[in-house]
Every structure is written in C-alpha cells, then in structure tokens.
N, C-alpha and C positions, 0 to 999 in steps of 0.2 A: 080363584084363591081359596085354599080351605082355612077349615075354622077351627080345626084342634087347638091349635098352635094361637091363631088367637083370641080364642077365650083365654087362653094362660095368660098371655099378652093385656087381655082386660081385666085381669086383674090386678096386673102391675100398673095401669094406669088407672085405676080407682085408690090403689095406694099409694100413689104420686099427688093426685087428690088432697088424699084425706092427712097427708102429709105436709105441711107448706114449708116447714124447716129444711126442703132438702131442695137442693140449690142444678138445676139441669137447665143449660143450654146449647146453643152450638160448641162451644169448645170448654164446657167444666161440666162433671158430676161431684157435685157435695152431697155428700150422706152422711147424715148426723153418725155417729158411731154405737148410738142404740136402737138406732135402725138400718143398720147395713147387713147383719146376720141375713135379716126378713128381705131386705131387697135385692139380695145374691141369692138367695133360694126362689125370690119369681123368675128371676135371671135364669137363675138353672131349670127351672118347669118348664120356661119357655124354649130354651133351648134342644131338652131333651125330647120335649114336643114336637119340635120342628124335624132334627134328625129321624124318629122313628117316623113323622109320616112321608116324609122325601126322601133320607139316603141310606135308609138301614137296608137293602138289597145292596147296594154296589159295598157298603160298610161291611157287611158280612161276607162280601167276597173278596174284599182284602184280608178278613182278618185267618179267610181259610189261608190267601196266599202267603201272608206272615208266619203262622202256621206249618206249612211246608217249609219255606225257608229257613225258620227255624230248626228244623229235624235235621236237615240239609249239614246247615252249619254246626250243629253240636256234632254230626256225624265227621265231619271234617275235621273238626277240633281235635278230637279225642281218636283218629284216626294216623294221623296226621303230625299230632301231637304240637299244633298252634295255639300259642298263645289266645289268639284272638281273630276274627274274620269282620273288615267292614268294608261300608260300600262306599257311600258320602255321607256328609253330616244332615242334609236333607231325606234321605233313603233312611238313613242309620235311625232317625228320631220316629220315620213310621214305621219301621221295622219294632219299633219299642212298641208303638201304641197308636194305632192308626186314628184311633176314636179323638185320640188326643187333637191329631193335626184337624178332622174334622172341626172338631169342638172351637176350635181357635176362629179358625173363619167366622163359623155361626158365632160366637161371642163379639167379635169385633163390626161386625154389620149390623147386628142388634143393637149395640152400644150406638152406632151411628141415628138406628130408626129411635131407639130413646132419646139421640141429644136433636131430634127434630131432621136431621141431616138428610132423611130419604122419608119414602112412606111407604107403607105395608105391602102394594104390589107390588114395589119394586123392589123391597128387603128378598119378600120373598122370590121373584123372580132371578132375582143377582143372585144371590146364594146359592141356590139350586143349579147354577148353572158354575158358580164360583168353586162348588165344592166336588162339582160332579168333575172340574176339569181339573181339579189339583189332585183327587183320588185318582183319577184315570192315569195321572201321568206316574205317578208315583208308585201305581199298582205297576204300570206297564215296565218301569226302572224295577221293581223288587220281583218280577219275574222271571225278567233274562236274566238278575244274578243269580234268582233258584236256580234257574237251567244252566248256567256256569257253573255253579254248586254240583248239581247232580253229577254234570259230566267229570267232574275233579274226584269227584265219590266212585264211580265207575271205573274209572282209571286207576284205583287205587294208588294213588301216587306216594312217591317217599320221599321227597323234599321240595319246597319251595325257594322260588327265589328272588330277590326284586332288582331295581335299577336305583341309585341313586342320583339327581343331575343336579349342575352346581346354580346354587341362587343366583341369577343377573342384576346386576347393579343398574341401576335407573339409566345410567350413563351406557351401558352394555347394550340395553333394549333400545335407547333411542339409537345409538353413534353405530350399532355394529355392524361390521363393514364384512363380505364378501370375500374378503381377499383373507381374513384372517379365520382357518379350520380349524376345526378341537376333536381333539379326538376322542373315539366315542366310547361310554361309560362300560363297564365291568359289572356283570353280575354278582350278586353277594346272596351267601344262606340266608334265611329269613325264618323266624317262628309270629310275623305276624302279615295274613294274608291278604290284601288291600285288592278288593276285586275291581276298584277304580284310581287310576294314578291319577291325582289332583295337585303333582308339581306342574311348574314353569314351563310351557313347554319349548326350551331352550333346541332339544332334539328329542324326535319320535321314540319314544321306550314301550315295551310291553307294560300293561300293568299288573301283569307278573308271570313268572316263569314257571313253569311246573317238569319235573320227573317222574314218570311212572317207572313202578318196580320191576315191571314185564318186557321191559322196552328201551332201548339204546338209544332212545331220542328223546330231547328236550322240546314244549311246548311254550310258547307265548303267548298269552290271550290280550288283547286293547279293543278297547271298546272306548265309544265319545272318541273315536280319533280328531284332532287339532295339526292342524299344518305347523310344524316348528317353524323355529325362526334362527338356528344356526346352522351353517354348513360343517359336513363331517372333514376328516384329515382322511378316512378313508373307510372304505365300508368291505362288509363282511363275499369275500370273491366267489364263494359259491354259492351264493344266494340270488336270484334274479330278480335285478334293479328295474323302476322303469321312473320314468320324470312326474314328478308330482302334478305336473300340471296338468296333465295328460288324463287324468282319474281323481283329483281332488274333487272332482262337483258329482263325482258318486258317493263321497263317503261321506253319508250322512251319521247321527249319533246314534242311531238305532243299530248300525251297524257294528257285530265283534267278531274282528279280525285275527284270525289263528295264523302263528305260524310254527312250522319244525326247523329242528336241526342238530347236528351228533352234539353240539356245545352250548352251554347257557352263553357264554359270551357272543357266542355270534347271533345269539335273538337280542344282545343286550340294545342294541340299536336298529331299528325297525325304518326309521325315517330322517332325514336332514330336512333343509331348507329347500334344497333340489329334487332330488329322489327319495321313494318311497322301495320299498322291500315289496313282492308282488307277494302278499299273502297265501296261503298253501287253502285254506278254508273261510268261508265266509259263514256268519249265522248270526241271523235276527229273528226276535221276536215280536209275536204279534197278540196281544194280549186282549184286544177288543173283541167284541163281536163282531163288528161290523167291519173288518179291514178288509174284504175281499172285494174291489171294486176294482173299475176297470180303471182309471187314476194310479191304483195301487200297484196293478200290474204290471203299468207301463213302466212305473218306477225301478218294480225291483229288473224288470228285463235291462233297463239302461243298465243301471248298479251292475248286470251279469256281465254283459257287455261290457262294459267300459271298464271295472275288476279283473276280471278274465283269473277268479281263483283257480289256482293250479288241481286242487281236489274234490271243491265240488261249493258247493252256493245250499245251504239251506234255509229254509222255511220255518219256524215252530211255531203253531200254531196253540195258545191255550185254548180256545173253544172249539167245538164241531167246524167240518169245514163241507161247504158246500160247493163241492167238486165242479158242477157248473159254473160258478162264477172264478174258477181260474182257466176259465176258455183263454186261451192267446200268452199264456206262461211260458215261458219258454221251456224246454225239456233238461234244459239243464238244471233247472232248479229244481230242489225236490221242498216239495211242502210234508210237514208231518204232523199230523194232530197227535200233541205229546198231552195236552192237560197236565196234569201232576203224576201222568206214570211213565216214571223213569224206559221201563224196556223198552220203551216208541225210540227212546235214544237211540237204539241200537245201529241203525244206521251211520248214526255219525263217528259213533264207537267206532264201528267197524275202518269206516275213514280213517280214520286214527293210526290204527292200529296197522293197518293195510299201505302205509305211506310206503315206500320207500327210499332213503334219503344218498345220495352219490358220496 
C-alpha cells in the first residue's frame, strides 16, 4: 500500500479528532457548517493524491483519446453542417471530462473508508481496480466512435440520416404475438448525428445512415447490435437475408456492422425478430494493450465464420501490434494498427468505395 495518499488521509483523521462536533458513522456525515469548507478540501488532497499516484497514466491516455475525438467531431460538425454529434449519456459525460467520472468513484469509496465501511487496503485496492475498469471501458466505447468519426470525415459525406421506431406499450412488449408484421421504418434527413441508437429495439435500425458526395451509395453503421423483438411485413429483396439465429451469438457489442445500398430506405431496417441483413463490413475495436491473445483469436475467427461479411472483417487496433501473437487469425481478417492516424484507414476506405452494389 503506498503512503502519499495516506498521509493526506492522516491528516483528515487528526481533524476528525480534534473535531468532536462532526457527527460520522456507518450511514451519516454531519459537518458543522464552519467546518465543512476545511473538511472537503482533505477530501480533495486525498483524493487528488490517490489519482496522481495510481491513475494518472491510463487518465492521460483518455484525455489524449477525448482529445482526438473531439477534433473528429468539430470537424464533422462544421463539415457536415450538424447540429450536434453524441454517443450515449455514459460516453457523452466522459467525453466532457474524463477526470470527472474518475473523480466520482474515488469520492464515493473514500466516503465509505471515512464512514468506517472498508479499511485502507482494501479502499485502496478496490479503487484501483474500480476505476481502472470503468476507464478502460469507456476509453474502449470513446475509441471506436473516434474511428466512426474519422471514417465519416474521410468520406466526406453530404447528408445524414436516422431511423425513427414506434415506442411499444407495456401490453405490446409482453402480448406481442408473431402473427402480427409492421412494416419497417423510413429513413428521415437529420442535422443531428446519434453515433449510438438507444431506442426500443422494436426492429433492427442502423444507428444512422450516411451519403458520401463521391458515391451513389448509402451507408448504415450499428454498433451494440440487440436482437429485436418485432417481426417485419417485409424486408428489403435485394439485400441478402439470413436467420438470426444462425449468427446472433457472434454479434457481440464490440462489434460495428456496415451496411450499403443505392437507397436510405432500404438500410432503414437492418433486422426483425427472425432475420438479420448479412452486413457488407464488419469493424471492431481494440483499445487495450493487451487484446492479442489466443482466447481473442478464437473469438474473432468464430464472429468471421459465423458473420461471413460480404467485404471484409476488420481489426483496429489502438496500440502497437505484436504480429506474433496473431498466429492462427484467419486471413480473412485484416488487423491494422491505426492509433490516431487516420491514413492506416485507408484500407477500409478503399472497401468502401470499391463495393459495388446490383
């Protein structure tokens, strides 16, 4: 256990001491009110003691990836000419301020080691490992929408577009029967770009639709795919269907699923209750250092397999990749250490651009 962190720590309990008016147990803090200034500033030495000696490395390598993302999306914005670009309301709040979501953890576990609730190795040990796992996850989510970001920026695209689907009634989600179709939703322009669809998921939608100016084809990106729970009245005929069931325990959330097509409506539905749309492109991120393992390998080979993307299965890799440990990869997959420079895309670009749609 180190001791920066608590020495700061001894000093708030010598002021707890030397204090007796202030009221702390298992479930109350009372602080007189002319000593609460002084006892929220041990609060914070302690605090800002403990981050700089445990998580200001992974801390600083968020706040570069926030950072990029940010560029990403102003460039989009003002490109684009979008109102606004978000991800989710969990993503959205670290994209603001990473230090902040840090800051919260360590406050609230410190609060517990104050009201007696833990004790100091195991503050410290839970913490470290509490905060190391909510940054990781959260770095790894605010990466692949950079890398969505980027590839939208490369594309130069000239319009957006979303899915709207209808709220289900309680009676709907329990009672809803099989025999009864709906037919599936209608693209609409949009000036604000939702890199993550967080409705209902009634029926499979993109979580949005995009135009490049170079190109006579519409894209759909979904990512977090969710098995719906309605069946369509009918699905798009030139698009190759296959049964959800068949490939549902490949698509994990890490995974974002592209598709093409000459029309925004015909990406507008992607999935029913039965069938899935066989995606044109597959691309996930890998944001850790450590993901190269053979556990990992196996996985994405399944996902290649059992997907079977029409144009190709990518890899993005943020850190160096240690070409050794993707011994047994299958050759269909291409891995590519992008980090934060965009022309490693090019690859996928090219994908893109190189489709050709019947």
């Amino acid at each position: 256990m180190a001791e920066d962190w608590l020495k700061q720590y001894g000093y708030l309990r010598k002021f707890l001491k030397t204090h007796p008016g202030i009221n702390i147990d298992h479930k109350t803090v009372l602080i007189p009110v002319k000593l609460r200034q002084e006892y929220l500033q041990l609060m914070d030495n302690i605090r800002e003691s403990f981050i700089r000696q445990f998580l200001l490395g992974l801390l600083a390598d968020c706040i570069v990836t926030v950072g990029c993302f940010d560029t990403a999306r102003a460039h989009a914005i003002q490109t684009i000419s979008l109102e606004y670009i978000s991800v989710t309301g969990e993503v959205d709040e670290f994209l603001t301020d990473p230090g902040q979501v840090t800051s919260r953890i360590v406050n609230s576990n410190l609060t517990d080691l104050v009201k007696g609730l833990t004790d100091c190795d195991s503050f410290e040990a839970d913490t470290i490992v509490e905060v190391n796992a909510r940054l990781e996850y959260l770095l790894g989510l605010s990466y692949e929408k950079y890398i969505v970001l980027t590839i939208i920026n490369m594309l130069d695209v000239k319009e957006v577009l979303g899915v709207c689907l209808p709220k289900p009634t309680a009676h709907q989600l329990v009672k809803y029967s099989p025999v009864v179709k709906k037919e599936p939703p209608r693209a609409i322009k949009t000036t604000i770009l939702k890199l993550t669809d967080e409705q209902y998921p009634v029926l499979g939608i993109p979580d949005f639709i995009i135009s490049a100016s170079k190109s006579d084809k519409y894209l759909g990106f979904r990512s977090n795919f969710i098995r719906p729970h309605w069946f369509a009245s009918e699905y798009n005929s030139k698009a190759e269907w296959c049964c959800i069931n068949d490939i549902d325990s490949a698509l994990s959330q890490e995974l974002s699923l592209v598709f093409f097509d000459k029309s925004a409506d015909g990406l507008a539905m992607i999935a029913d209750a039965e069938l899935i749309r066989r995606p044109d492109l597959v691309i996930t991120c890998q944001a850790q250092k450590d993901w190269m393992n053979e556990k990992k390998i196996q996985k994405l080979n399944f996902q290649y397999n059992t997907i079977k993307p029409t144009q190709g299965f990518f890899v993005i890799s943020k850190e160096p990749i240690d070409t050794g440990k993707l011994e047994g990869l299958n050759k269909g997959i291409r891995v590519l250490e992008v980090g934060f420079d965009q022309s490693r895309l090019s690859p996928i670009i090219n994908a893109m651009n190189q489709l050709k749609i019947a």
